[in-house]
C-alpha positions in Angstrom: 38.9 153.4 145.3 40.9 153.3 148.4 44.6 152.0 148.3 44.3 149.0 151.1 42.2 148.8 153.8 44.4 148.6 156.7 44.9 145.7 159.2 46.6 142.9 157.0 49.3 141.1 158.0 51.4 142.9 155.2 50.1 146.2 155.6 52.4 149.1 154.2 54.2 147.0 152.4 54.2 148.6 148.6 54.3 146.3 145.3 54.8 146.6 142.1 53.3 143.7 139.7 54.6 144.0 136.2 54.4 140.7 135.5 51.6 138.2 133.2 50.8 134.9 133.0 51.0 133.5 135.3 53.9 132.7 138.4 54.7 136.6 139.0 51.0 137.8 139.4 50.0 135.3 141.4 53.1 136.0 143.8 51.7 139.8 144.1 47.9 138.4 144.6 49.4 136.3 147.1 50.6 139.9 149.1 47.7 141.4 148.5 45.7 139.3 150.5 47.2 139.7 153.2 47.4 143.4 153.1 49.8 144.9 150.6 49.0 147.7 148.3 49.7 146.2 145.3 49.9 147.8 141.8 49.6 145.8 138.6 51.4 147.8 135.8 49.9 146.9 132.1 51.0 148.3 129.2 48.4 150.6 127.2 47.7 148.6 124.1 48.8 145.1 125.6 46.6 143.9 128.7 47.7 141.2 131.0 46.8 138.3 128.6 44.8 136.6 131.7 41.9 139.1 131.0 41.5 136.7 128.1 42.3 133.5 128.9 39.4 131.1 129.7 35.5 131.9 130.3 34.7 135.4 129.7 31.3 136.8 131.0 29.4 139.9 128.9 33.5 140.2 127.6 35.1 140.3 130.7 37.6 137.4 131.6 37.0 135.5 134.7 40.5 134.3 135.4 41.6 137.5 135.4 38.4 138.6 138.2 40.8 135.8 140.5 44.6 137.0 139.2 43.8 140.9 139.5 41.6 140.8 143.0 43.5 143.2 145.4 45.6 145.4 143.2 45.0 148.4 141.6 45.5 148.8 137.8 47.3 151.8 135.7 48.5 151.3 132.1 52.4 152.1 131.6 54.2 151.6 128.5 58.2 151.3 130.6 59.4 151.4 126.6 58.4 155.1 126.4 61.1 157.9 127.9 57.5 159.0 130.1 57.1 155.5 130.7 60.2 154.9 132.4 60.3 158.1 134.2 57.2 157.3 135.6 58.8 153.9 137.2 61.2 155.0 138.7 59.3 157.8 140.4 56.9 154.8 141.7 60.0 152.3 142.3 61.2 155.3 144.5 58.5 154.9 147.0 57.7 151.0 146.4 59.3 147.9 148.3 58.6 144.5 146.0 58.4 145.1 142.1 57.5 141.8 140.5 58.5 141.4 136.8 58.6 138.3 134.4 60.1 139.9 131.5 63.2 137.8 129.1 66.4 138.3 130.8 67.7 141.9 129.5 64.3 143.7 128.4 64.4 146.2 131.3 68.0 146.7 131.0 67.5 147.5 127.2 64.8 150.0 128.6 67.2 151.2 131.4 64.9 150.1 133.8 67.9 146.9 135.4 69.0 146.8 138.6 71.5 149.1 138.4 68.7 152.0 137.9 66.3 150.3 140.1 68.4 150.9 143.3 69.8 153.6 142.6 66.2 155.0 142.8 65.4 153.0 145.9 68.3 150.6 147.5 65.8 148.9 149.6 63.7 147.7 146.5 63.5 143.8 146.3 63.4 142.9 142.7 61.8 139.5 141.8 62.3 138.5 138.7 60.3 135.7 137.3 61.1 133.9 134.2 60.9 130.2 132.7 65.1 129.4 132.9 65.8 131.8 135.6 68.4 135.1 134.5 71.6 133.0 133.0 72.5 129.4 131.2 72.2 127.9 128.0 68.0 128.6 128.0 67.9 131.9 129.7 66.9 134.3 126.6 64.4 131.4 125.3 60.9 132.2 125.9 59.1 129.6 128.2 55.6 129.0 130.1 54.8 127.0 132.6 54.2 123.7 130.1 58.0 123.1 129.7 58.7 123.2 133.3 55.8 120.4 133.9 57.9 118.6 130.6 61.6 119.0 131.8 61.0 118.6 135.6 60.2 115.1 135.1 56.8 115.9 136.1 54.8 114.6 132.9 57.8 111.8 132.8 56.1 110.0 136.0 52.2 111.4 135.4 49.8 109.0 133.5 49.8 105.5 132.7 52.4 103.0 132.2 51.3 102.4 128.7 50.6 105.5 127.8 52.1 108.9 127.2 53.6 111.6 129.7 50.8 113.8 130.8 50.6 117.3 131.1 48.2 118.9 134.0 45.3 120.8 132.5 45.8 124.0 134.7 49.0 126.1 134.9 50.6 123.7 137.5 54.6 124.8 137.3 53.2 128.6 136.9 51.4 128.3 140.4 54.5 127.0 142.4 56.5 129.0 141.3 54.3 131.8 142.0 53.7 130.7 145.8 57.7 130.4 146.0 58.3 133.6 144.3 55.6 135.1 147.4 58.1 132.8 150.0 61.4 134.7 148.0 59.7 137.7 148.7 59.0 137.8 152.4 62.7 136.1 153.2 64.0 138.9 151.5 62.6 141.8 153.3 63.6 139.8 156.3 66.8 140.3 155.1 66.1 143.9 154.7 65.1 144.2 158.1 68.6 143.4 159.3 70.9 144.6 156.3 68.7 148.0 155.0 69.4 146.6 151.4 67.3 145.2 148.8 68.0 142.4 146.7 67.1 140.4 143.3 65.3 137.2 143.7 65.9 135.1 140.1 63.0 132.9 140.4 63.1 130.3 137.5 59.5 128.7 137.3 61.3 125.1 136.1 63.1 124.7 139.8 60.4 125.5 142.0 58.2 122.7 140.2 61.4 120.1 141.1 61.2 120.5 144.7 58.1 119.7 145.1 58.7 116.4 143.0 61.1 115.0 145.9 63.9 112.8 146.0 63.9 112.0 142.3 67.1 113.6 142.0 68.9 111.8 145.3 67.3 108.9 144.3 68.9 108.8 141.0 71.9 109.8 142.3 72.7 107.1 144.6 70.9 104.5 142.9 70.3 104.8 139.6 66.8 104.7 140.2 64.3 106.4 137.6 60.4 106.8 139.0 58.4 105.6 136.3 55.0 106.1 135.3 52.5 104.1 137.7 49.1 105.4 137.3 47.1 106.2 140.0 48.9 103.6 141.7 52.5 104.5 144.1 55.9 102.9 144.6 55.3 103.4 148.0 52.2 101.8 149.3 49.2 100.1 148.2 46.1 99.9 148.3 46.1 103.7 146.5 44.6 104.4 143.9 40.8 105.2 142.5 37.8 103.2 142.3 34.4 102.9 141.2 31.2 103.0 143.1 28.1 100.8 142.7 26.4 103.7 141.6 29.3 105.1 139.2 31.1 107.8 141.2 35.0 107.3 142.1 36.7 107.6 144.9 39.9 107.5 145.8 42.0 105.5 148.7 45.3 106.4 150.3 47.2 103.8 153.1 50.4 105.9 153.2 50.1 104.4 157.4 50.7 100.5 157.9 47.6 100.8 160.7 45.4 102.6 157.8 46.0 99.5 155.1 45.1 97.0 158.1 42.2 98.8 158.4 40.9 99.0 155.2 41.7 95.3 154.3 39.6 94.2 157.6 36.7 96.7 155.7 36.9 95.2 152.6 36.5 91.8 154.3 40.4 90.5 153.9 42.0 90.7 156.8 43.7 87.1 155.9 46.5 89.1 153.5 47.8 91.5 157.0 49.5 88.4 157.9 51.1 88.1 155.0 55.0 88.7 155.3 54.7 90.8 152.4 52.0 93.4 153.5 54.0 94.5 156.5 56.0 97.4 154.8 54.5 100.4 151.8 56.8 99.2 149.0 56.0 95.5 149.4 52.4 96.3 149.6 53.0 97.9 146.2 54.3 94.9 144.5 51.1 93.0 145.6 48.9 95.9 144.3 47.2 93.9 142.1 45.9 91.6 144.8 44.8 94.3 147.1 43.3 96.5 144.7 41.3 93.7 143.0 40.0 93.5 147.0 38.9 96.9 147.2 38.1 97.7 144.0 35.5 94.8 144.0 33.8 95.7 148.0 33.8 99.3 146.6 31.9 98.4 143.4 28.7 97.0 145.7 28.0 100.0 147.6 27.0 103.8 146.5 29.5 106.3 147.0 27.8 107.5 150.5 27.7 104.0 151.7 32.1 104.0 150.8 32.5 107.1 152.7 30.5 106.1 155.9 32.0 103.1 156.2 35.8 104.3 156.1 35.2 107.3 157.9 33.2 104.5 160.4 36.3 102.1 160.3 39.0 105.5 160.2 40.2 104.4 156.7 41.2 107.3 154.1 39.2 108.3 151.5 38.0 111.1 149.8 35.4 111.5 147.0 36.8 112.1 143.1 35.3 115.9 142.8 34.5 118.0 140.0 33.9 121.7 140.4 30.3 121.1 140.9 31.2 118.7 143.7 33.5 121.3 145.3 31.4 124.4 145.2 29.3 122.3 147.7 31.3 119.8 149.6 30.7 120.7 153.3 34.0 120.7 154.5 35.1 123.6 151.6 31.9 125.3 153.1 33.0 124.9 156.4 36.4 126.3 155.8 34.9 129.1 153.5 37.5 128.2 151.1 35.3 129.1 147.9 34.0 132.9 149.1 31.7 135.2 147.7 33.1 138.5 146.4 30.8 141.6 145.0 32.2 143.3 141.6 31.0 146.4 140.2 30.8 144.8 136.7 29.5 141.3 137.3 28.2 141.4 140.6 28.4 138.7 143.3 31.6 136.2 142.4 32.6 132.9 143.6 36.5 132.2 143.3 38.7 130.7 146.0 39.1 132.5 149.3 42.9 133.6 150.7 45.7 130.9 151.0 45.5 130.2 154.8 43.7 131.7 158.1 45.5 133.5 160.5 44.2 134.3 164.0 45.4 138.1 164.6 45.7 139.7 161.4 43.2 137.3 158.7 43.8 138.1 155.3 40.7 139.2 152.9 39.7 139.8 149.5 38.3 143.2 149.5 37.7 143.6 145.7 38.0 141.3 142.3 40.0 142.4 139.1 39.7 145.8 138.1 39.3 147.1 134.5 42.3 147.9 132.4 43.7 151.0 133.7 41.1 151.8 135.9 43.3 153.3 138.7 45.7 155.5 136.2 44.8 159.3 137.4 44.3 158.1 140.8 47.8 156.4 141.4 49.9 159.2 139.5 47.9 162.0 141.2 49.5 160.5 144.5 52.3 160.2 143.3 53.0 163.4 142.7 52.2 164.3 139.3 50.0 167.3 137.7 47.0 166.5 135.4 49.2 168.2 133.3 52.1 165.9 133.3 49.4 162.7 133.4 48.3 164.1 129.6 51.6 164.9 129.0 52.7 160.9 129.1 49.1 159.8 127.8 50.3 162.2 124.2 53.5 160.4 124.3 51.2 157.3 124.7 53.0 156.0 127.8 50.0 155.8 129.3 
């Protein structure tokens, strides 16, 4: 298998993905995409867990067809003297290594910074982990749930009666992992201008808080704790979900003053715009019940496809409540080519989700799914350097 078709965006830039589950190997599929060789390093005995998490089809894991796609896989055990050897040959010649081990595991193999650069000082270390590289947690292990937990995520998610929710899918793991992508690239900017490398400490329970807004400011200067609204906001109303005459949902946004006009004139109440009350988002929120009760009952006489015509007639927001069977064929997705088709050796033709975003010049592409466990060992060591001798020399000392 070739190393990278050429053309990408990020092509000749060299990674390293030592990382599992599930922040740090997303970050290197995120580069690979768009056109860096990337290398996912397993150990021997212990695959990436993702090969078995979910679905598996005639044994082979799904997720792991998505996490792996663009990277070539060899088996290293970084424990063994071999091992470790063998990493710093490859960190020699390597820009971006991508790890997610507990704070002090490579330095107990030797393998820290201090090593790392002195192999190659233009190596950009990101290192992934739950608490980030010091404080009170650092040295606990962590996954993505406590971040959604102690972000205040889950504090805010469900309904007011009920408990905090957690999100089904690996929520805090994935924005960490496209900020970990972000650390990346701004720090072989910096390389551009200084020569140097540099760590990145990515700790998957900040990234996660960003995104959640001015929680924190809010808090700060008012006291003010977000609490737990539903599908419903602090910020505006109508917004929430609905049901449709024929028992889909849908759901409604009016985040613009002209978009809430217009869907109360749809729904057949234009009386409550003049209403002193309905002229900002937050005071439209205290009368949610009033206009939800509106729209909740005009939506419940008509079929979903009637809703949707008639707000995308009267330039009102709404979208249809999807499942995956709904997405695989929703026209825009189709349109957009955001669900793509990849070929595999093993499975054959795949469906998964296309690359992050389009770029005009230099597109980014998929160009295979996840390889098998190892599948890539002979070929990357061969080009690095070594003799089929020294290859069966590690794989006796079971590094590989």
């Amino acid at each position: 298998m070739s190393a990278r078709p050429e053309g990408g965006s990020l092509d000749g830039l060299r990674v390293l993905d030592l990382a599992t589950l599930f922040a740090g190997p997303l970050a290197a599929t995120l580069l690979g995409d768009f056109g860096a060789e990337v290398v996912k390093v397993e150990h021997p005995s212990k695959p990436d867990p993702s090969r078995g998490h979910g679905p598996s089809k005639d044994g082979i894991g799904l997720w792991w067809k998505l996490l792996g796609r663009n990277k070539r896989t060899i088996t290293l055990d970084l424990s063994k003297p071999g091992g470790r050897a063998t990493l710093l040959r490859l960190a020699a010649d390597t820009d971006v290594i991508v790890e997610n081990f507990r704070p002090g595991t490579l330095e107990k193999w030797d393998l820290g910074w201090e090593e790392l650069s002195a192999a190659n000082p233009r190596l950009i270390l990101a290192r992934v982990t739950a608490f980030g590289q010091f404080g009170p947690y650092a040295r606990r292990p962590g996954f993505g749930t406590l971040a959604e937990a102690m972000s205040g995520f889950a504090a805010i998610t469900g309904e007011p009666d009920a408990p905090p929710t957690l999100p089904p899918f690996g929520l805090a793991d994935s924005i960490a992992g496209l900020a970990t992508a972000y650390a990346v690239l701004t720090a072989l900017n910096a390389r551009d201008r200084t020569g140097e490398g540099q760590v990145i400490d990515m700790a998957i329970i900040e990234p996660i808080l960003t995104v959640l807004g001015p929680q924190p400011i809010w808090y700060d200067q008012l006291g003010h704790v977000q609490a737990r609204t539903g599908n419903r906001s602090a910020n505006n109303a109508p917004r929430n979900t609905y049901r449709t005459a024929d028992g889909s949902w849908v759901a409604v946004s009016t985040s613009a003053q002209s978009v809430a006009e217009r869907v109360m004139r749809l729904v057949g109440r234009p009386d409550v715009i003049d209403e002193p009350w309905f002229a900002t988002g937050a005071e439209r929120a205290r009368h949610a019940d009033v206009l939800d009760g509106a729209v909740g009952a005009w939506i419940a006489r008509h079929s979903r496809d009637e809703v949707l015509a008639e707000f995308e007639k009267a330039e009102a927001a709404v979208a249809p409540v999807q499942d995956v069977r709904d997405v695989m064929t929703d026209p825009q997705y189709q349109a957009l080519d955001s669900v793509t088709t990849v070929d595999d050796p093993e499975l054959g033709p795949l469906r998964m989700q296309n690359v992050l975003f389009r770029l005009s010049a230099t597109p980014g592409a998929i160009h295979w799914a996840g390889r098998p466990h190892g599948a890539d060992t002979d070929a990357v060591l061969t080009e690095l350097g070594l003799t089929g001798r020294e290859i069966e020399a590690l794989r006796a000392e079971g590094a590989l």
